[in-house]
LUMLOKE-326116 format. One record per residue (C-alpha): residue number from 1; x, y, z; residue in one letter; chain. Coordinates in steps of 0.05 Angstrom, whole numbers, plus 5000, padded with zeros to 4 digits. Each point is the difference from the previous one (the first is absolute). Layout:
LUMLOKE-326116
NODE  seq    xx    yy    zz  type  mol
NODE  NUM     X     Y     Z     A    A
...
***
This chain:
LUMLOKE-326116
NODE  seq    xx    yy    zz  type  mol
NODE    1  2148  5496  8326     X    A
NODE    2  4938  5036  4993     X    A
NODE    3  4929  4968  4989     X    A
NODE    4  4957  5046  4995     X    A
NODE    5  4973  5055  4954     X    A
NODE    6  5004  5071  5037     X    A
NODE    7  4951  5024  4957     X    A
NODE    8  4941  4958  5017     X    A
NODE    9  5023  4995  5073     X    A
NODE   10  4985  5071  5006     X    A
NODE   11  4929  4987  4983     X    A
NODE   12  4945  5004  5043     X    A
NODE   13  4987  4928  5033     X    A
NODE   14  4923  4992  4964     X    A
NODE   15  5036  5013  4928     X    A
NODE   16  5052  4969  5007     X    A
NODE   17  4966  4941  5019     X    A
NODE   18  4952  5003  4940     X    A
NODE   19  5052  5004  4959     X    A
NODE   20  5042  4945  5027     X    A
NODE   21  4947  4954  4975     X    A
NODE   22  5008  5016  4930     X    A
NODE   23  5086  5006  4996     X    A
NODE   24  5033  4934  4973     X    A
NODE   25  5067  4985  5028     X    A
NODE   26  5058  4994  4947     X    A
NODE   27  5075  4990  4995     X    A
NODE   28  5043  5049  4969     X    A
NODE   29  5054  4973  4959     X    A
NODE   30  5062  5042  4977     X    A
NODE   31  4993  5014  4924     X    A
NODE   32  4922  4990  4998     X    A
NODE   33  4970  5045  4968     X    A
NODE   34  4935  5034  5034     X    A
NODE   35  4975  5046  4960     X    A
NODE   36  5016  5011  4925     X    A
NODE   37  5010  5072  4968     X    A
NODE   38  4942  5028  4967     X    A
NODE   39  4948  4940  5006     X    A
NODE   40  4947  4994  5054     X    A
NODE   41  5010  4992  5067     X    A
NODE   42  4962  4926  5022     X    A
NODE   43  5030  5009  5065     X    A
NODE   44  5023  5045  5059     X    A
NODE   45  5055  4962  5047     X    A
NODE   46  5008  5024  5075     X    A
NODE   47  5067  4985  5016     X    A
NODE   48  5017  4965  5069     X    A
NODE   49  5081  4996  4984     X    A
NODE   50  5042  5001  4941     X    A
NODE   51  5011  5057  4957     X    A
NODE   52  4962  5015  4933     X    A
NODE   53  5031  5055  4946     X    A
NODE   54  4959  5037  4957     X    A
NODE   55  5045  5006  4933     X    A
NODE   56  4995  5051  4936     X    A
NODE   57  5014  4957  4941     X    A
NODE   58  5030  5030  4938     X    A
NODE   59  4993  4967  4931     X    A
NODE   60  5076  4991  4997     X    A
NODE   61  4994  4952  5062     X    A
NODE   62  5029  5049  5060     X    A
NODE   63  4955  4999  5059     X    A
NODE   64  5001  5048  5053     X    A
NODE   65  4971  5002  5077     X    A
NODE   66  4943  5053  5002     X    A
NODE   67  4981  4974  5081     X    A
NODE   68  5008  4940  5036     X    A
NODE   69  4938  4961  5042     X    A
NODE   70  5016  4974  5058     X    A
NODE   71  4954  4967  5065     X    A
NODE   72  4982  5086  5019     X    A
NODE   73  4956  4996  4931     X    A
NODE   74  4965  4971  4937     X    A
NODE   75  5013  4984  4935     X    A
NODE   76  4940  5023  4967     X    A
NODE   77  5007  5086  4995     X    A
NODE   78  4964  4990  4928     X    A
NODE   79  4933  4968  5032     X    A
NODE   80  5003  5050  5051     X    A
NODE   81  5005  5055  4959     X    A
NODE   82  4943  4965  4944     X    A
NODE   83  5047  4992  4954     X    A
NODE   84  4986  4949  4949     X    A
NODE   85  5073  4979  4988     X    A
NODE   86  5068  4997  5038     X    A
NODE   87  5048  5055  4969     X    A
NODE   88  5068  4953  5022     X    A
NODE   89  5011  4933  5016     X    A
NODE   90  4998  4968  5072     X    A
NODE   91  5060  4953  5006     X    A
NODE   92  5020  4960  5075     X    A
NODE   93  5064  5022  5016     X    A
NODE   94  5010  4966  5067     X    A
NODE   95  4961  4936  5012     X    A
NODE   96  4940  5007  5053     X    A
NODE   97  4919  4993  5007     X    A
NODE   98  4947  5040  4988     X    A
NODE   99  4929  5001  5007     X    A
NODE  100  4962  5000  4938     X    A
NODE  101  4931  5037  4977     X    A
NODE  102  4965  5002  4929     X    A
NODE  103  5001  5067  4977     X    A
NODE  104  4931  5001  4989     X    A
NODE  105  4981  4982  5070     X    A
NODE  106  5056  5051  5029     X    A
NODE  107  4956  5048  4958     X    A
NODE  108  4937  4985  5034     X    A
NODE  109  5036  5001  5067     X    A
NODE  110  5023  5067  4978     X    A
NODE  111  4935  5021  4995     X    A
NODE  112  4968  4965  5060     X    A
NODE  113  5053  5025  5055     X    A
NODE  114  5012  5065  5013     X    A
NODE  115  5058  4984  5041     X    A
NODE  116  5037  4952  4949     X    A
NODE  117  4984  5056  4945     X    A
NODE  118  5040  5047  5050     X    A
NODE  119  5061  4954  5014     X    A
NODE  120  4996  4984  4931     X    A
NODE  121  5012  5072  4970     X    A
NODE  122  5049  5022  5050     X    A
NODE  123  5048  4942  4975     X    A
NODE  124  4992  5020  4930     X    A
NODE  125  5023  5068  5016     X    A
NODE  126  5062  4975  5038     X    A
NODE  127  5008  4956  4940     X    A
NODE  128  5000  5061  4952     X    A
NODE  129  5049  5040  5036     X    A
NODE  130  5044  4935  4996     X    A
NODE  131  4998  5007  4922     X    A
NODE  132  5011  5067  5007     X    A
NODE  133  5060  4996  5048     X    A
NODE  134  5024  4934  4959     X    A
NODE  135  4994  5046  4932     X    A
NODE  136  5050  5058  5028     X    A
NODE  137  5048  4944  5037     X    A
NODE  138  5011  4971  4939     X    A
NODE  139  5014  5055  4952     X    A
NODE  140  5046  5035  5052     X    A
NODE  141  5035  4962  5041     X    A
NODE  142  5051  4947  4989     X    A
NODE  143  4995  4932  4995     X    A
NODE  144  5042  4983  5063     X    A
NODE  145  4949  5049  5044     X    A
NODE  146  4943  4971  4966     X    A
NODE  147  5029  4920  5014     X    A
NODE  148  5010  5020  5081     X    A
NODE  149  4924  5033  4999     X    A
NODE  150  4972  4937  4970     X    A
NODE  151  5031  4958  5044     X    A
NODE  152  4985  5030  5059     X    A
NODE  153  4926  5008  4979     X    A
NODE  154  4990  4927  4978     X    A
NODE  155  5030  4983  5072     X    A
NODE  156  4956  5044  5035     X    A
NODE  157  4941  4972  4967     X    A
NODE  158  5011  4931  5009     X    A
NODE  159  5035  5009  5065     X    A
NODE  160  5065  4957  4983     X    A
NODE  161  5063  5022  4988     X    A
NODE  162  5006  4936  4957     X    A
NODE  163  4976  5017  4930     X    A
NODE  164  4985  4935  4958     X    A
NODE  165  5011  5032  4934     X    A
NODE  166  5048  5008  4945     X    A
NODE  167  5042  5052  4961     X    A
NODE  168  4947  4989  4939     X    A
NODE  169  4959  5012  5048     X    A
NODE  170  5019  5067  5014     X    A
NODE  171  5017  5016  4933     X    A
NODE  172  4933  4987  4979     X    A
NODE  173  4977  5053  5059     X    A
NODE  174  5044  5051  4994     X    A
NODE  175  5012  4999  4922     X    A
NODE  176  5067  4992  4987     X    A
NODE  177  5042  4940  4968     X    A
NODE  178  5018  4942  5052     X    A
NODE  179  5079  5019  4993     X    A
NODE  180  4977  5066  5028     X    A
NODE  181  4971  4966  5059     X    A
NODE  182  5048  4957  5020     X    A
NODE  183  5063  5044  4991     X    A
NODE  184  4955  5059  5045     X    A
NODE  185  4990  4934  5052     X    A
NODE  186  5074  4983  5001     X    A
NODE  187  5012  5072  5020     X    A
NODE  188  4952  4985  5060     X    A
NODE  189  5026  4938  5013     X    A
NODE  190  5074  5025  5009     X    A
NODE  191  4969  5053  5040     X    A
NODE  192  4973  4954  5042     X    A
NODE  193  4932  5024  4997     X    A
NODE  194  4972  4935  4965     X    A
NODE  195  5025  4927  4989     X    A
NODE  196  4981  4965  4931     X    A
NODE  197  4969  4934  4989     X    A
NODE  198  4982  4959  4959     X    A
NODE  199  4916  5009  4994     X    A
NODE  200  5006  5054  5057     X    A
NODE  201  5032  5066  5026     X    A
NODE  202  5012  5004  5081     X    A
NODE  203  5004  5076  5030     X    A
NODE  204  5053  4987  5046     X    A
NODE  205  5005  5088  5022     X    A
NODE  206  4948  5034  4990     X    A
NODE  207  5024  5064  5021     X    A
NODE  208  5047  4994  4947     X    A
NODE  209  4946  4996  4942     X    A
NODE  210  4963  5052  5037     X    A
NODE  211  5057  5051  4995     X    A
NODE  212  4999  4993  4922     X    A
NODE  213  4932  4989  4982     X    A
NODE  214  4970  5065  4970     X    A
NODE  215  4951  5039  5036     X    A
NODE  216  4941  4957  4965     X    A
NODE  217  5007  4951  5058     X    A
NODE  218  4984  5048  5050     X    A
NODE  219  4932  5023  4953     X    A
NODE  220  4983  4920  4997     X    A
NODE  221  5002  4991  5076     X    A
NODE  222  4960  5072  5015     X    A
NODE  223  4947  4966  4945     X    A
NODE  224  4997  4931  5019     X    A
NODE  225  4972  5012  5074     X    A
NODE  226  4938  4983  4982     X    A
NODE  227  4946  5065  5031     X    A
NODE  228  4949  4971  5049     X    A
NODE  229  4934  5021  4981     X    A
NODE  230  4966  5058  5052     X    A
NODE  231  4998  4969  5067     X    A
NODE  232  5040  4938  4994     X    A
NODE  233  5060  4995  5044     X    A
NODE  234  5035  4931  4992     X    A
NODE  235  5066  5001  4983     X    A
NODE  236  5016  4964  4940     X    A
NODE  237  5065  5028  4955     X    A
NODE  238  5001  4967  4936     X    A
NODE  239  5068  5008  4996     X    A
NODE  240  5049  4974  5047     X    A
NODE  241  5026  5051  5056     X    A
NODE  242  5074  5031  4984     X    A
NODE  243  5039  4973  5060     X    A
***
């Protein structure tokens, strides 16, 4: 389990320390809902585990995953950018923590600290091409590709191959009825790729999932390393190393 936020851990010590005084810890509950679509953002969360979708709505009720949060970023892109509203809706997918900022004081922070402003806008990049990458995955590939590239990516970002989640769950993320889900999860399970439970899906080969995942898994782990700023050598993948 991971408990800590790669993207403030990158920060210099004197920032990060000033901003440590002003984060709030918080749970993350599955089905709470972070941010709402197209009202302003109170908060930005800093995720230290768990998993956090960000979700198109339509009016007819469908949802769809345009990125997923997990502890290598924030949920927050809007304040960043100086947005005045959140263009989706920030739902917990995978129980965790976070730590938690007012947006107004992330905006000041923004403003006081170079190197936060830095880390900041480099995420929200990475976070675009995830739309971007999410928007193409969805329209061409398949459902069962698109199931094994979630899966995989959710377990790289929380670093489990345990998933506590449901096939609502990732109806909901990747837009299709629940019957779709679970018949494309059977197909894994009799594969032997995954077993289903009840509340939670177990990768039990990952190789397996990795053969028939479209190429959009690859793009997510190439994005997701998070890029040091110039001059900083640690070593810290925010994804977890392919074995």
């Amino acid at each position: 389990m991971v408990h800590a936020n790669l993207l403030l851990a990158r920060l210099p010590t004197a920032a990060r320390d000033r901003l440590d005084r002003r984060l709030e810890p918080v749970d993350l509950l599955r089905g709470q809902v972070l941010q709402r679509a197209e009202e302003p953002t109170r908060f930005a969360y800093f995720p230290t585990s768990g998993l956090v979708s960000l979700l198109a709505l339509t009016a007819e009720g469908p949802t769809l995953e345009l990125a997923s949060v997990g502890h290598d970023g924030v949920v927050g892109v809007p304040v960043i950018l100086q947005t005045s509203r959140t263009p989706y809706q920030a739902v917990v997918q995978i129980s965790g923590a976070a730590r938690r900022l007012r947006a107004d004081l992330l905006t000041a922070e923004l403003g006081d600290s170079p190197a936060l402003r830095d880390a900041c806008l480099r995420y929200a990049s990475q976070s675009l091409r995830e739309v971007g990458q999410s928007t193409v995955c969805h329209h061409f590939h398949p459902l069962s590709e698109r199931l094994c590239r979630w899966l995989l990516s959710a377990s790289d970002r929380v670093h489990s191959d345990t998933l506590a989640l449901t096939h609502e769950n990732l109806a909901q993320v990747l837009g299709v009825p629940r019957t779709a889900v679970s018949m494309a999860a059977g197909d894994l399970q009799r594969a032997e790729a995954i077993r289903c439970r009840r509340g939670s899906i177990v990768i039990v080969n990952r190789r397996r999932l990795e053969v028939s995942a479209c190429s959009c898994y690859a793009a997510d782990r190439e994005d997701f390393r998070l890029t040091p700023p110039p001059g900083d050598t640690r070593v810290l993948p925010s994804v977890r190393p392919i074995p």
